[in-house]
C-alpha positions in Angstrom: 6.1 2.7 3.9 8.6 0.9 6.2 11.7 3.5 6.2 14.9 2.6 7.9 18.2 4.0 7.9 19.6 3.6 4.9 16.5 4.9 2.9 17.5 8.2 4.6 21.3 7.7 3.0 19.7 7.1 -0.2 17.5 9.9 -0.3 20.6 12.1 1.0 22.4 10.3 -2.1 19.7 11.1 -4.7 19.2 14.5 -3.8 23.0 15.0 -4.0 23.1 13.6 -7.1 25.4 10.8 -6.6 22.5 7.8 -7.1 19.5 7.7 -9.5 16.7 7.5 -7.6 13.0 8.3 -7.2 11.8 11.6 -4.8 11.1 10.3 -1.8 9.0 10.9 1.1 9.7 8.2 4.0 7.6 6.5 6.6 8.8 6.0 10.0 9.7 2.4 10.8 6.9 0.2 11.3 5.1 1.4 14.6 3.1 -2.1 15.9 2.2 -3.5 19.0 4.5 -5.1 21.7 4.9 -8.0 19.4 5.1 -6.6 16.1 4.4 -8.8 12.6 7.9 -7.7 11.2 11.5 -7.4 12.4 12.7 -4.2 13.0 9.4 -2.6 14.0 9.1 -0.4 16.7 7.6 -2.4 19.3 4.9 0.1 21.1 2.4 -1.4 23.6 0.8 1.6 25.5 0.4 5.3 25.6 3.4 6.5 26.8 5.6 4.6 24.4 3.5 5.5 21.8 4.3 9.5 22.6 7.5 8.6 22.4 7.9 7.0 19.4 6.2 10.0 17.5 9.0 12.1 19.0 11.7 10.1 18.0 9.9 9.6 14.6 10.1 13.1 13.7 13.6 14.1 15.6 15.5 11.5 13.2 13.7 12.7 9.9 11.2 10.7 8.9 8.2 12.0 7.2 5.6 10.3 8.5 4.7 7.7 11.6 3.7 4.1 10.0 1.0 2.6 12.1 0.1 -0.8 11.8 -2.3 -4.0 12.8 -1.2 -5.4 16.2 -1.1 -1.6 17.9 -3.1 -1.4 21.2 -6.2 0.9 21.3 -4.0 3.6 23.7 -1.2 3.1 22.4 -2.7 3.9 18.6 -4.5 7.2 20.3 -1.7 8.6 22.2 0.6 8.2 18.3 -2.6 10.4 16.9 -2.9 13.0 19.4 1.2 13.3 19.4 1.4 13.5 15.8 -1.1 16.1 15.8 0.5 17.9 18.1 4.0 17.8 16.5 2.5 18.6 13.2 3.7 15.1 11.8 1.0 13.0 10.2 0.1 9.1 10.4 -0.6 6.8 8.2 -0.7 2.7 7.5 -3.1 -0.1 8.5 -6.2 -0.1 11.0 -4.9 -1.7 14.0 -7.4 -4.6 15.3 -8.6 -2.5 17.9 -9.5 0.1 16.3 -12.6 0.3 13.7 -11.6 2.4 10.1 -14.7 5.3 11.4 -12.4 5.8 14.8 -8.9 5.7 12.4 -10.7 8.1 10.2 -12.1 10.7 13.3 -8.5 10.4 14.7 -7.2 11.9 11.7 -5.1 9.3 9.8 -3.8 10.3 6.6 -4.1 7.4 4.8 -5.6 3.7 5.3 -3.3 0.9 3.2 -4.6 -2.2 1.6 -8.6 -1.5 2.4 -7.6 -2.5 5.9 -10.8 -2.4 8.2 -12.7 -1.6 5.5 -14.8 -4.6 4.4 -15.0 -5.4 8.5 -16.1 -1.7 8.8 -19.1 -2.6 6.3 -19.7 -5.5 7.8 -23.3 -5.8 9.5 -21.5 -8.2 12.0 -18.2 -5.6 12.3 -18.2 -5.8 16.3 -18.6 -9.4 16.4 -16.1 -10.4 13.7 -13.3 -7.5 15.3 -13.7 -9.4 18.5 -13.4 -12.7 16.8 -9.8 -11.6 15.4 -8.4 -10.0 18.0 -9.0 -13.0 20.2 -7.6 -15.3 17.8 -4.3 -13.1 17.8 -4.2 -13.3 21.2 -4.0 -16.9 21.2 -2.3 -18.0 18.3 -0.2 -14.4 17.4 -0.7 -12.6 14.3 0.7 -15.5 12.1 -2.5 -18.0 13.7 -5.0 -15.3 12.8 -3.5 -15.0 9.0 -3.5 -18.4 8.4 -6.9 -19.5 10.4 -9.7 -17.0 11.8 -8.9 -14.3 8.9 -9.6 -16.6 6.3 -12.6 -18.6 7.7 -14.2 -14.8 8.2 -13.3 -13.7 4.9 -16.6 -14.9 3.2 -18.6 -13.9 6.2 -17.5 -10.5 6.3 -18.3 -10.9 2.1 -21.5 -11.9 2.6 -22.6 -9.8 5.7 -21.7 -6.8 3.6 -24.1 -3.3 4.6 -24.8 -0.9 2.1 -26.1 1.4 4.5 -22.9 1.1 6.3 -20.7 1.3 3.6 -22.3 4.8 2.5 -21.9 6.1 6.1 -18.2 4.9 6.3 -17.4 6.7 3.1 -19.1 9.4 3.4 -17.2 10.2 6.5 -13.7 9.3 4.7 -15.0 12.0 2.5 -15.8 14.3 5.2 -12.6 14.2 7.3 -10.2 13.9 4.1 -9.3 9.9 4.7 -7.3 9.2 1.9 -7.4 5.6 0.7 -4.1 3.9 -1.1 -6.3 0.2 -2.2 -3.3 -1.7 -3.3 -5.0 -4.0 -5.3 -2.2 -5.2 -6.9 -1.6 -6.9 -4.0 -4.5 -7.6 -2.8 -5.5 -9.1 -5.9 -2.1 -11.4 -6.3 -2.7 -12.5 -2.8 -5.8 -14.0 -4.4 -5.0 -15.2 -7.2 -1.3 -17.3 -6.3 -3.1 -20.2 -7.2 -2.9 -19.1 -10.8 0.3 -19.6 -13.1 -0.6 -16.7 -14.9 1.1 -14.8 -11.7 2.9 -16.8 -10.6 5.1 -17.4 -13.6 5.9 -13.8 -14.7 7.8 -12.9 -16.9 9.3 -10.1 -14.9 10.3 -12.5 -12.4 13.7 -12.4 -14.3 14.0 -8.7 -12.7 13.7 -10.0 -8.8 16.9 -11.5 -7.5 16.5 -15.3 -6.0 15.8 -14.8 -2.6 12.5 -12.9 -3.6 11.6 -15.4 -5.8 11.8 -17.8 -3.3 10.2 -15.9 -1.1 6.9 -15.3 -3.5 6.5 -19.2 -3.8 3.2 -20.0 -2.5 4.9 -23.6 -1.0 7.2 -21.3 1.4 5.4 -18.2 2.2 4.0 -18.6 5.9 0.6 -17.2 4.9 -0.1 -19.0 1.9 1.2 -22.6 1.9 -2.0 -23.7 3.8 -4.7 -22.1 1.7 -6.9 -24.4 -0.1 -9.0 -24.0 -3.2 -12.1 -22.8 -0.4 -9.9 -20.3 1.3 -8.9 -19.3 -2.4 -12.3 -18.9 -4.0 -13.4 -17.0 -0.7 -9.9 -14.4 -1.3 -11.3 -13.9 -4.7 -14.9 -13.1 -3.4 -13.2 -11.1 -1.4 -11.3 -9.0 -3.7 -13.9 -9.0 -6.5 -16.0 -7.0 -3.1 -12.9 -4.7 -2.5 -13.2 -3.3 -6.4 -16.7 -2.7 -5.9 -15.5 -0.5 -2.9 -13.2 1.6 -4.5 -15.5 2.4 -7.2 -18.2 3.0 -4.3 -15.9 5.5 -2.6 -14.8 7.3 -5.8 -18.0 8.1 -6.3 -18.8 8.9 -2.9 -15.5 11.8 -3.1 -13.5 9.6 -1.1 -10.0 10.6 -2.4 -7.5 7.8 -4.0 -3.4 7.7 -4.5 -2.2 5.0 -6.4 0.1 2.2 -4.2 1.3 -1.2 -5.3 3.1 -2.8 -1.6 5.8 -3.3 -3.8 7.7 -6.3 -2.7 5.0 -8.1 -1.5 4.3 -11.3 -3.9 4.5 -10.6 -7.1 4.5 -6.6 -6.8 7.5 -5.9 -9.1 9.2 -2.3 -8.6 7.8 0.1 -11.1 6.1 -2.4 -13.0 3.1 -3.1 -10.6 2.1 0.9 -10.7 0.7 0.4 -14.2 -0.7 -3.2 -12.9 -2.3 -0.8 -9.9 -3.9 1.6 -12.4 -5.1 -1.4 -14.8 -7.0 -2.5 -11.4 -8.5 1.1 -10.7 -10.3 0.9 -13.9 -11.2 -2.7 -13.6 -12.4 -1.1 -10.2 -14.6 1.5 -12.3 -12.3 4.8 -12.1 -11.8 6.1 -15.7 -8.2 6.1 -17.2 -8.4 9.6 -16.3 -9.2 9.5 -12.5 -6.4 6.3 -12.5 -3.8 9.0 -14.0 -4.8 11.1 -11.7 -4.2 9.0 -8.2 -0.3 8.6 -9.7 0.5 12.2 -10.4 -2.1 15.6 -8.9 -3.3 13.5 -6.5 -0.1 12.0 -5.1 1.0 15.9 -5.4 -1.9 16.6 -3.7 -1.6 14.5 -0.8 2.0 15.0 0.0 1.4 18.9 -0.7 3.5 19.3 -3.3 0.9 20.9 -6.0 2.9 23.5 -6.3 5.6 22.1 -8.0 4.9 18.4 -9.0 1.7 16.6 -10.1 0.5 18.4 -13.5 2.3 19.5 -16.6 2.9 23.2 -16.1 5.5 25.7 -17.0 7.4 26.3 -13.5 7.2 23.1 -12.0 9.7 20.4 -11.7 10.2 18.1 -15.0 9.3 14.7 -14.0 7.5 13.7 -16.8 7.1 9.8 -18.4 6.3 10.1 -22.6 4.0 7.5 -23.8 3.9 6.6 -27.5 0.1 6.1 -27.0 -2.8 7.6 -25.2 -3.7 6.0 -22.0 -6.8 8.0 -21.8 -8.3 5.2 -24.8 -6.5 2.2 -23.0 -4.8 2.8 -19.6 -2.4 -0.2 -20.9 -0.8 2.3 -22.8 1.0 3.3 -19.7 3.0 0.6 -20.3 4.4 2.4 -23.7 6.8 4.3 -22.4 9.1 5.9 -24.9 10.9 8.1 -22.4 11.6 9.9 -19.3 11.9 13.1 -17.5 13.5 12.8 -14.2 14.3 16.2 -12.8 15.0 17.8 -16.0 17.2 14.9 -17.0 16.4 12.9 -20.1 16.5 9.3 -20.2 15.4 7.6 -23.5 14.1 4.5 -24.9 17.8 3.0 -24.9 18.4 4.4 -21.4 15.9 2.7 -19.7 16.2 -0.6 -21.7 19.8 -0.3 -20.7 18.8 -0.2 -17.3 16.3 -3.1 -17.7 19.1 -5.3 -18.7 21.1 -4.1 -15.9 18.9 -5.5 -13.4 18.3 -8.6 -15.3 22.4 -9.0 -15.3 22.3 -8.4 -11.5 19.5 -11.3 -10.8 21.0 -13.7 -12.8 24.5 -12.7 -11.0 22.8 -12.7 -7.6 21.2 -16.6 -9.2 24.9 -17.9 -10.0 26.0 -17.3 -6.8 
């Protein structure tokens, strides 16, 4: 969801055969306003430029055009129209000035991390948007994380619409907006006041300048929260899995996503973490299977040869020594997998495990 360069190598490398590696579909760089969140965004702030990067998107190879928060209203409506017309689709966060209804009618693919949702079921949406977007514009995206965000976190909570909610996702529904919750993520976020996260043991995976980065004492967003803005984040979240289970049952479609390297989001691990949260959330095990394999092969339009277990498609298959339909823990079993065709068993994988332990720890000496 934030390709560069060298994820293109990669993929060029794992399709050749020469690294092991996941299939991979790529986002464009991130595509944000004229002063983006992250380093090596594409910095966009109108119309024009917006056209333009949708072009150059697609001319070096990307898959898909990753919009995000600080986009201007043009600028986020020129990358729609262009995409559509270039056949390339667009995905990512609802910018500020946009609401999730107007991201959905302009035909993005997917909305990340519930962004705009709760606002866009808010009874006060208009007034809070307005709110945000002027804090931005005074103290920059950073400001707005750390102060107005979190002082209306509880008042978007609490202003919640039912009414509104119903309309919202019935027209995700209706024009086939996808949603990708992370609530791995969104639920760490909310919870780094607990040593239950923040003492994993998986930590020992993530080299040291990761862990240093998840500290709550040095991450920018975090190391100002109190216990109020905490107990508000978990109001918050605990309102986020009571709208994934509202949109599942309104037909709103789900892929499993974890914003892996976010705090605590460990690669690989946190999928199984994601689907434990989808049935917290009140999906089945089945339906949580399901957003990880036919309907990831569903949205990418791969059905024909990846997503289900069928003769004639490709063998990418993960063997379980339990059934995760009785506990989707069982995930977490794994006694093998298929990558490709090619087996790698029990011993492989653990042999892999202690590969990347060895590399931290190496990475930790130095």
């Amino acid at each position: 969801m934030f390709g560069m360069p060298v994820h293109l190598q990669w993929r060029h490398e794992f399709d050749e055969g020469k690294l092991i590696g996941p299939r991979m579909l790529l986002a464009s760089p991130i595509v944000d306003g004229p002063k983006p969140v992250w380093p090596g965004s594409i910095a966009i702030a109108n119309e024009t430029e917006g056209r333009k990067a949708v072009d150059k998107i697609k001319k070096d190879g990307y898959d898909f055009v990753k919009v995000y928060s600080l986009l201007p209203r043009d600028a986020y409506f020129g990358i729609a129209d262009e995409a559509k017309r270039q056949g390339i689709s667009f995905a990512g966060h609802v910018p500020i000035s946009v609401s999730a209804a107007e991201a959905s009618d302009a035909g993005q693919k997917s909305i990340e991390h519930l962004t705009g949702v709760l606002l866009a079921c808010s009874s006060r949406e208009d007034e809070f948007r307005a709110q945000l977007a002027a804090e931005i514009a005074k103290n920059g995206m950073t400001g707005a994380l750390s102060g107005m965000s979190r002082r209306q976190s509880k008042q978007i909570t609490d202003s919640f619409s039912n009414q509104k909610a119903a309309a919202l996702f019935a027209r995700f529904a209706k024009n086939g907006t996808w949603q990708c919750p992370t609530l791995t993520v969104l639920h760490n976020m909310a919870y780094l006041d607990d040593k239950n996260v923040t003492n994993d043991p998986r930590l020992k995976y993530m080299p040291p300048f990761l862990r240093r980065n998840w500290d709550p004492s040095t991450d920018f967003r975090m190391r100002t929260m109190t216990p109020a803005d905490y107990a508000n984040a978990k109001a918050s979240f605990q309102k986020s899995l009571e709208v994934v289970r509202g949109m599942r049952r309104a037909g709103v479609e789900i892929i499993a996503g974890t914003d892996t390297l976010n705090p605590y989001c460990f690669p690989g691990f946190s999928l199984h973490d994601e689907l434990g949260l989808l049935v917290r959330a009140g999906l089945t095990p089945l339906d949580a299977l399901q957003t990880a394999t036919i309907n990831a092969a569903k949205f990418l339009g791969k059905l024909d040869s990846l997503g289900t277990v069928e003769q004639g498609k490709i063998a990418d298959l993960v063997l379980l020594d339990a059934n995760p339909l009785e506990d989707i823990g069982n995930t977490k079993k794994i006694n093998a997998v298929v990558m490709n065709g090619r087996l790698f068993d029990r011993k492989a994988l653990d042999r892999m495990l202690n590969q990347a332990e060895a590399a931290a720890n190496t990475a930790n000496a130095r």
